[in-house]
C-alpha atoms as an extended CHARMM CRD file, in Angstrom:
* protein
*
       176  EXT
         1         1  UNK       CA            -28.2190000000       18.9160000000        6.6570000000  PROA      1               0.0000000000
         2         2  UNK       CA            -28.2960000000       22.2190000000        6.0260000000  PROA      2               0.0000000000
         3         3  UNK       CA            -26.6890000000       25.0820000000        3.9630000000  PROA      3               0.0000000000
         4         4  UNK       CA            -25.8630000000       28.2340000000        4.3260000000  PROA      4               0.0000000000
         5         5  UNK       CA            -23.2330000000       30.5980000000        2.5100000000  PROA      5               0.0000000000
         6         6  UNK       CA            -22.2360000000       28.1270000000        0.5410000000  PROA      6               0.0000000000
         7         7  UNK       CA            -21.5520000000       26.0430000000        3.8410000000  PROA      7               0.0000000000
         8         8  UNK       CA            -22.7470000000       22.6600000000        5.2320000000  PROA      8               0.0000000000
         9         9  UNK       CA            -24.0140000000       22.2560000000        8.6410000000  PROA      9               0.0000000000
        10        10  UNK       CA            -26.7570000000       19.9690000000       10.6280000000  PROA      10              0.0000000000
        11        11  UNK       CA            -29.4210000000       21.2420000000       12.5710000000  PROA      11              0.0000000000
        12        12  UNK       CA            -31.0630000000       18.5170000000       14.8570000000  PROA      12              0.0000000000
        13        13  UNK       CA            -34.7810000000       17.3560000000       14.6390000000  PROA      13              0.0000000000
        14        14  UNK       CA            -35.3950000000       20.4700000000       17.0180000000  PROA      14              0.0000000000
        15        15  UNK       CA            -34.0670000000       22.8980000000       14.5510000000  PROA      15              0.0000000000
        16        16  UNK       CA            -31.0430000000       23.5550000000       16.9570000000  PROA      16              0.0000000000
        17        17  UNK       CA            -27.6620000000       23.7750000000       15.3350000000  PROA      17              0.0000000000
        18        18  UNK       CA            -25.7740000000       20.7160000000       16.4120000000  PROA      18              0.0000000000
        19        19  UNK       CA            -22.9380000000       21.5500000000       13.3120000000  PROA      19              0.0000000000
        20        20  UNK       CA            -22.2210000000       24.7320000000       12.3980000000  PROA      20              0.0000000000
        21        21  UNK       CA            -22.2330000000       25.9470000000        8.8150000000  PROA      21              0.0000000000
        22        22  UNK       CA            -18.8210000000       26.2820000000        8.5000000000  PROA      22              0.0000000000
        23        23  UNK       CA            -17.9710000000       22.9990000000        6.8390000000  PROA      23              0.0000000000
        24        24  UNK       CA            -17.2290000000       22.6580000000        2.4640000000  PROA      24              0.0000000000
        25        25  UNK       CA            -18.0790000000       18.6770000000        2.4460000000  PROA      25              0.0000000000
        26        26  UNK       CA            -20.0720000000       16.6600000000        5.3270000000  PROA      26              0.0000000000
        27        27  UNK       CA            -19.6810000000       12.7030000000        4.1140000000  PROA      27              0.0000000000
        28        28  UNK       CA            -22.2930000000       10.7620000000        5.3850000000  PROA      28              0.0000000000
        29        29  UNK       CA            -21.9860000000        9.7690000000        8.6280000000  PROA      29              0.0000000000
        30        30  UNK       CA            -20.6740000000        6.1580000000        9.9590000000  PROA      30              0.0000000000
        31        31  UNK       CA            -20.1950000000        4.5020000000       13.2520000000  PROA      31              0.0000000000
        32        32  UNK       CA            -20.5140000000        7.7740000000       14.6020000000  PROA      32              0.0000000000
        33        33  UNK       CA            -18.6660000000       10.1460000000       12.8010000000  PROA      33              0.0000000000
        34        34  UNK       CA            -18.4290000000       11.4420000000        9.2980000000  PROA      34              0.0000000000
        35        35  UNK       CA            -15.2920000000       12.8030000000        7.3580000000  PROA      35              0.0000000000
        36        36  UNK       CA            -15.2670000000       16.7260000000        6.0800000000  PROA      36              0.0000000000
        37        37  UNK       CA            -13.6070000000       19.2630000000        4.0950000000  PROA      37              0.0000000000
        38        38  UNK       CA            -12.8790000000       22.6000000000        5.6310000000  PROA      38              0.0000000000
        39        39  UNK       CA            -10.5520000000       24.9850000000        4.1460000000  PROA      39              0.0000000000
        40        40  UNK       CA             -9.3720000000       22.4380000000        1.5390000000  PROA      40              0.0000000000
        41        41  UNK       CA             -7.9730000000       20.4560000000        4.4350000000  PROA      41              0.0000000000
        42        42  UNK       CA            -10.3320000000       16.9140000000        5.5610000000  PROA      42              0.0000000000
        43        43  UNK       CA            -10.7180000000       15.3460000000        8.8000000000  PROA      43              0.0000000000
        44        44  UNK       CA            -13.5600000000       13.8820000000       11.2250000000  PROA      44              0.0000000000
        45        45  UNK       CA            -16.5090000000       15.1680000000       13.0330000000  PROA      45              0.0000000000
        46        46  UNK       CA            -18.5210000000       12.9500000000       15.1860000000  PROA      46              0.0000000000
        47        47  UNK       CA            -22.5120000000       13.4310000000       15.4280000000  PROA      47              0.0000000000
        48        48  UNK       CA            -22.5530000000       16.3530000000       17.7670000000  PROA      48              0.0000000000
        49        49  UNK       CA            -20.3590000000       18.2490000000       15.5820000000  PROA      49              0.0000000000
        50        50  UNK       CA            -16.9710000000       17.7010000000       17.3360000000  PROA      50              0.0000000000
        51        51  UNK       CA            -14.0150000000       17.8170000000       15.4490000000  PROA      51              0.0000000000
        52        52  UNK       CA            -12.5720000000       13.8810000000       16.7380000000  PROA      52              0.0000000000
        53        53  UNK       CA             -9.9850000000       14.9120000000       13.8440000000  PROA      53              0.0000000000
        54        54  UNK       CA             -9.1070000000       17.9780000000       13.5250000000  PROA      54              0.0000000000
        55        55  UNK       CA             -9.0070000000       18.9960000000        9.7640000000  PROA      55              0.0000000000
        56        56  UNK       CA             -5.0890000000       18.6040000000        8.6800000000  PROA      56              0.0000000000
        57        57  UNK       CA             -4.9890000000       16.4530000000        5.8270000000  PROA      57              0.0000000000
        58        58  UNK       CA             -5.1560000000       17.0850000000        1.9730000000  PROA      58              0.0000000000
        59        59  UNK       CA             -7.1370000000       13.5810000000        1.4860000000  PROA      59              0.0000000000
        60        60  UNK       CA             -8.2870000000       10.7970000000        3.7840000000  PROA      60              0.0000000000
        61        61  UNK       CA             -9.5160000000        7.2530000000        2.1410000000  PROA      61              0.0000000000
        62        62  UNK       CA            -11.7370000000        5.1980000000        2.9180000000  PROA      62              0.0000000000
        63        63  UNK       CA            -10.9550000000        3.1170000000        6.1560000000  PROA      63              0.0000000000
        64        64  UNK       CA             -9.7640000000       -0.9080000000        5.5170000000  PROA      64              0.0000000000
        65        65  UNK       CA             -9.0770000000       -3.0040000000        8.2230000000  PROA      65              0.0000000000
        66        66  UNK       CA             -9.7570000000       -0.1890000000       10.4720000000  PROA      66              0.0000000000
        67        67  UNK       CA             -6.8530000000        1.9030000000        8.8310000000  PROA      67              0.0000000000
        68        68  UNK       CA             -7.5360000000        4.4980000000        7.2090000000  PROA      68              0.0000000000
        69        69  UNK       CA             -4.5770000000        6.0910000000        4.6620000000  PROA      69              0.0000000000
        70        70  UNK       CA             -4.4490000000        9.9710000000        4.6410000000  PROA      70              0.0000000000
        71        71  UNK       CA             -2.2950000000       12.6250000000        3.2270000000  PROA      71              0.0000000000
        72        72  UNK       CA             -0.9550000000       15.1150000000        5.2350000000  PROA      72              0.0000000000
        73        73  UNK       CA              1.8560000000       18.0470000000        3.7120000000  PROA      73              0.0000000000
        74        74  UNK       CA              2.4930000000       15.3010000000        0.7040000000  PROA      74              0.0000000000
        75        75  UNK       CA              3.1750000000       12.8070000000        2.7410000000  PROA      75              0.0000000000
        76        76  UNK       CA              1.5290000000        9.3180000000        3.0260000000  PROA      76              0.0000000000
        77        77  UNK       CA              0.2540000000        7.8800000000        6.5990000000  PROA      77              0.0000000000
        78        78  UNK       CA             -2.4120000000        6.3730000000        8.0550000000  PROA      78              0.0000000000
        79        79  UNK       CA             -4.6310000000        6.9380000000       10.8780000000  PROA      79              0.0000000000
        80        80  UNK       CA             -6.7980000000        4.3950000000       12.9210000000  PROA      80              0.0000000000
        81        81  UNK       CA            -10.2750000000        3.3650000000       13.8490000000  PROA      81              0.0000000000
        82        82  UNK       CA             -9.3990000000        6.0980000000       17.0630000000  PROA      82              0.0000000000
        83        83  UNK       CA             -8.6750000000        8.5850000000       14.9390000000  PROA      83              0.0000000000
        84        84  UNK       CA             -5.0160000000        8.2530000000       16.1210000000  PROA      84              0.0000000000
        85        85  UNK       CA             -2.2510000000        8.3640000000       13.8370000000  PROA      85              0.0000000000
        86        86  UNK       CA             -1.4450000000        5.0780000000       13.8840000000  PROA      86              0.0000000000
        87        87  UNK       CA              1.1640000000        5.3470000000       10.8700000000  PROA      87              0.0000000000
        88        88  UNK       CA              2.6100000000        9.0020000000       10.9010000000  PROA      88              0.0000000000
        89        89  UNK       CA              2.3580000000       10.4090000000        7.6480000000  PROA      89              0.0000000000
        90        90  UNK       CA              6.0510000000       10.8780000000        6.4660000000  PROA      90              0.0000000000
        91        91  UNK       CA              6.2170000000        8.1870000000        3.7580000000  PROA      91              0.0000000000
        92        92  UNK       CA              6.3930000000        9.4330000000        0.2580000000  PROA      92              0.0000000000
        93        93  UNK       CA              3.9650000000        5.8530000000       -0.8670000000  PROA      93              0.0000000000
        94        94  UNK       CA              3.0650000000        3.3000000000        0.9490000000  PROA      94              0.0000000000
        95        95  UNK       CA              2.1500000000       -0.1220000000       -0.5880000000  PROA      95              0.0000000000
        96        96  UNK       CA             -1.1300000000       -2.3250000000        0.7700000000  PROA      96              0.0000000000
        97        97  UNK       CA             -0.2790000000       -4.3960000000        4.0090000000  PROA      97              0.0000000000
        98        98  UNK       CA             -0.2660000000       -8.3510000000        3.8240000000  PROA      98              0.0000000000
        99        99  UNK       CA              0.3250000000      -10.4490000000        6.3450000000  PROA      99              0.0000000000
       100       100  UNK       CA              0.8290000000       -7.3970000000        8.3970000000  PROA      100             0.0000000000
       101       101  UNK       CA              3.6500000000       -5.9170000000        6.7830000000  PROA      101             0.0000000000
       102       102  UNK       CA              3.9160000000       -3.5080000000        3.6730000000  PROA      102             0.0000000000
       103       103  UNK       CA              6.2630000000       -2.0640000000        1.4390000000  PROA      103             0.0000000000
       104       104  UNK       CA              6.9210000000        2.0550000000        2.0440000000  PROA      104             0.0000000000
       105       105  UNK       CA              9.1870000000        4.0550000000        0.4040000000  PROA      105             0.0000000000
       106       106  UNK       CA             10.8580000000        6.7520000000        2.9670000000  PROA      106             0.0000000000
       107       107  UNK       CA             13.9350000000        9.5690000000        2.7740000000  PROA      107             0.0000000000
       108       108  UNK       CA             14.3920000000        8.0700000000       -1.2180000000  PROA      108             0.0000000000
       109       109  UNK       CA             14.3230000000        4.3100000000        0.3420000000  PROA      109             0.0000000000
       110       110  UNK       CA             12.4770000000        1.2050000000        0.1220000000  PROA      110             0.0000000000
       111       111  UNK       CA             11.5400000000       -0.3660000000        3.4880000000  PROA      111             0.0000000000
       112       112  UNK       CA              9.1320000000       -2.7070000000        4.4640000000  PROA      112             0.0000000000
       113       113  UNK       CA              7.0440000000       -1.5120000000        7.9220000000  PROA      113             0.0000000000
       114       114  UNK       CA              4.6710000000       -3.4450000000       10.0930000000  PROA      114             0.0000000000
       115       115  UNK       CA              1.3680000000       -2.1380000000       10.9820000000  PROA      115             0.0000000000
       116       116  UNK       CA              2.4150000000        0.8580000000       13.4620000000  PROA      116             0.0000000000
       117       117  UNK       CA              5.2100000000        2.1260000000       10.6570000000  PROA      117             0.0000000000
       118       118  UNK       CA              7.6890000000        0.9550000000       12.3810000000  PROA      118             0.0000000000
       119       119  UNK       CA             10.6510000000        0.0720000000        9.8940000000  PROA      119             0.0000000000
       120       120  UNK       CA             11.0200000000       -4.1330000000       10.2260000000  PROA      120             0.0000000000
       121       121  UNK       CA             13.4820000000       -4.7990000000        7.1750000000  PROA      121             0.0000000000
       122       122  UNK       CA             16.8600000000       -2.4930000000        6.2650000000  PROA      122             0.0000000000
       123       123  UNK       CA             16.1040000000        0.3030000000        3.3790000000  PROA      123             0.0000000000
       124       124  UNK       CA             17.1690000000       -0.2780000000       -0.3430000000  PROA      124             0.0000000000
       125       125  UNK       CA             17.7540000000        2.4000000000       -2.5980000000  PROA      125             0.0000000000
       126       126  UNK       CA             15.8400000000        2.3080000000       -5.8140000000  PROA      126             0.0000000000
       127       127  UNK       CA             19.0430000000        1.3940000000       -7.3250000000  PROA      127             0.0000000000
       128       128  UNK       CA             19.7060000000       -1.4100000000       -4.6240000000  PROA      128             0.0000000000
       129       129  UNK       CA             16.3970000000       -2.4310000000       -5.5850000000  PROA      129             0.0000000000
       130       130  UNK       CA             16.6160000000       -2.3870000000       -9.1200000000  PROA      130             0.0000000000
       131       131  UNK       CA             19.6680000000       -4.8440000000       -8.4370000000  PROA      131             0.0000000000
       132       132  UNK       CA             18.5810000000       -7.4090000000       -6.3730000000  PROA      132             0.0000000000
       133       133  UNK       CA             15.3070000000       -7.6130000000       -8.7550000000  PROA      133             0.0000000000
       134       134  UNK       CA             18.1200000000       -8.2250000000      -11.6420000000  PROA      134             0.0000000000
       135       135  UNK       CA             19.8190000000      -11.1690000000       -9.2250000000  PROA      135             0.0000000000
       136       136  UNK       CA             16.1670000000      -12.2030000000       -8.3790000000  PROA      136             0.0000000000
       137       137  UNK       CA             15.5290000000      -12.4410000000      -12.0300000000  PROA      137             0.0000000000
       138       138  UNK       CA             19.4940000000      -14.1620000000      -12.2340000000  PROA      138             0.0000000000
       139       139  UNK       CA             18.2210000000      -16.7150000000       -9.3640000000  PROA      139             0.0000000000
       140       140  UNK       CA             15.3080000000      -17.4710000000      -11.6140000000  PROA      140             0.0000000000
       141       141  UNK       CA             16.5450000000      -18.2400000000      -14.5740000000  PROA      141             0.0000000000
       142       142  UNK       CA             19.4750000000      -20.6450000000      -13.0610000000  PROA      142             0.0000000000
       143       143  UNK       CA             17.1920000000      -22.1700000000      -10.9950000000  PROA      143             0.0000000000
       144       144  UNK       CA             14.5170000000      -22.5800000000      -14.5260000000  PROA      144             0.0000000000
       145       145  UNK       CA             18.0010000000      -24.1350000000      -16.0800000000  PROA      145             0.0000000000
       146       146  UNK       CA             19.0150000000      -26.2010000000      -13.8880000000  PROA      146             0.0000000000
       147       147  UNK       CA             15.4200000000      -27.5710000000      -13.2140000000  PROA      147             0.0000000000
       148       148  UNK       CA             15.6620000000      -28.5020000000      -17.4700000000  PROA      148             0.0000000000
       149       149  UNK       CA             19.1610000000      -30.3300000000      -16.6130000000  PROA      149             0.0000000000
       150       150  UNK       CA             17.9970000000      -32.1610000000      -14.3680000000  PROA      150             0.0000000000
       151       151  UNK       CA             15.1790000000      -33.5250000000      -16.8110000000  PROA      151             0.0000000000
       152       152  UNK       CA             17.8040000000      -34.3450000000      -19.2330000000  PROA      152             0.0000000000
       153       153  UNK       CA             20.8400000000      -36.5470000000      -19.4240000000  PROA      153             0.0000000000
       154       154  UNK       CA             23.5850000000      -35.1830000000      -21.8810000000  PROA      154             0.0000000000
       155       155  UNK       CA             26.4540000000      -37.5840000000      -23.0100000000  PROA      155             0.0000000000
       156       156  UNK       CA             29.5530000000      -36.9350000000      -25.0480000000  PROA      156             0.0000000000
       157       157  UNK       CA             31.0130000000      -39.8630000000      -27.4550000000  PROA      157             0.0000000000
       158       158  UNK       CA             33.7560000000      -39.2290000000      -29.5540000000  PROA      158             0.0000000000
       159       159  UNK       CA             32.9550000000      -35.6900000000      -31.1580000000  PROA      159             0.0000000000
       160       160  UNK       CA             29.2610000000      -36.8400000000      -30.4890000000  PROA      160             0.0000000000
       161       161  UNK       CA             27.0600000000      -35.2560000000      -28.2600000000  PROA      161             0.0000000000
       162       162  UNK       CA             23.8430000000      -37.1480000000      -27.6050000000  PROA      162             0.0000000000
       163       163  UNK       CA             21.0170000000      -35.8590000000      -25.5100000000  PROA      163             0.0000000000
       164       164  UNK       CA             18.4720000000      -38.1840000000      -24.5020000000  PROA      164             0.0000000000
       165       165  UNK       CA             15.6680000000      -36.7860000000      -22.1830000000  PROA      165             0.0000000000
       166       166  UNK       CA             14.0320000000      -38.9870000000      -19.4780000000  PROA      166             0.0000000000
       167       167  UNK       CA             10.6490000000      -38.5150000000      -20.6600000000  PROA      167             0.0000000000
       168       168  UNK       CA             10.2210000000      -41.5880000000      -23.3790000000  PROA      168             0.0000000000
       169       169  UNK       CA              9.2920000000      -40.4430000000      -26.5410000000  PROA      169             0.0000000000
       170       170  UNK       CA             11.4030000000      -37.5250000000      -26.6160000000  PROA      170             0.0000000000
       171       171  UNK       CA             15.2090000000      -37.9080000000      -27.1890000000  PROA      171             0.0000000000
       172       172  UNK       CA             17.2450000000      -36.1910000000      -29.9410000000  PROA      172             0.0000000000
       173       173  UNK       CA             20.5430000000      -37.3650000000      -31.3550000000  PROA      173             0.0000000000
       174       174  UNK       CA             22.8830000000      -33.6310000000      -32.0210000000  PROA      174             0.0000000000
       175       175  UNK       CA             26.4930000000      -35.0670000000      -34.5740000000  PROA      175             0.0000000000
       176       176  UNK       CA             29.4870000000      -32.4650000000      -35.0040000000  PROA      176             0.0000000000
């Protein structure tokens, strides 16, 4: 590694140039390549100082699962072990994958994409969203009460309610 101007290169054991000096950032090199910074933008070089990605994005993380997420003009995508966009970058945020699928939010909307961004469950707005995690919360809750019914038996005697659980030692006897 060398510098020069305030720029990184490599020279080879030979002392010939095998990366120019023309780089901000050289990251260590891996599996071949290495990611850099050039004119505030990042992208890949391999080992004889080939740009395998050319140097359009604003950040680039480290690869998972041979995915690697990278911002490009604000927007969120990811490219793959190929160096191939294998998610174009036009999300605004895009959750972690599980089970191959992840949650993305795109044009103001919440969608769920598979691994190749393509769009595999209809958008919600945030307000759609902030709904159905109201009815979700709804479902919970009636499903929570009705789970307590069940457990308990509830009779009603002649202005007397009585409410005896199943469980032995705990029954209560209500009067009005």
């Amino acid at each position: 590694k060398v510098i020069s101007a305030g720029k990184i290169g490599y020279y080879n054991e030979d002392g010939r140039m095998i990366i120019p000096c023309e780089y901000q950032q050289i990251w260590d090199f891996e599996n071949g390549r290495a990611k850099m910074l050039k004119d505030g933008l990042m992208g890949y070089i391999n080992e004889n100082g080939l740009e395998i990605v050319p140097p359009l994005y604003q950040q680039i993380w480290d690869s998972q699962n041979g995915m690697a997420r990278v911002i490009k003009n604000g927007k969120i995508g990811f490219i793959n072990h190929a160096c191939i966009e294998g998610i174009p970058p036009v999300y605004t945020q895009i959750w972690d994958f599980h089970e191959g699928k992840a949650k993305a939010i795109l044009d103001g909307k919440i969608i769920w994409i598979d691994a190749t961004g393509q769009q595999i469950a209809q958008a919600l707005s945030e307000q759609d969203t902030t709904t159905l995690r109201s009815i979700e919360e709804t479902e919970e809750l009636i499903e929570e009460t009705n789970q307590q019914l069940e457990e308990t038996n509830i009779n009603i005697f002649n202005n007397r309610i009585e409410i005896v659980k199943d469980k032995l030692t705990n029954s209560m006897l209500i009067q009005t």
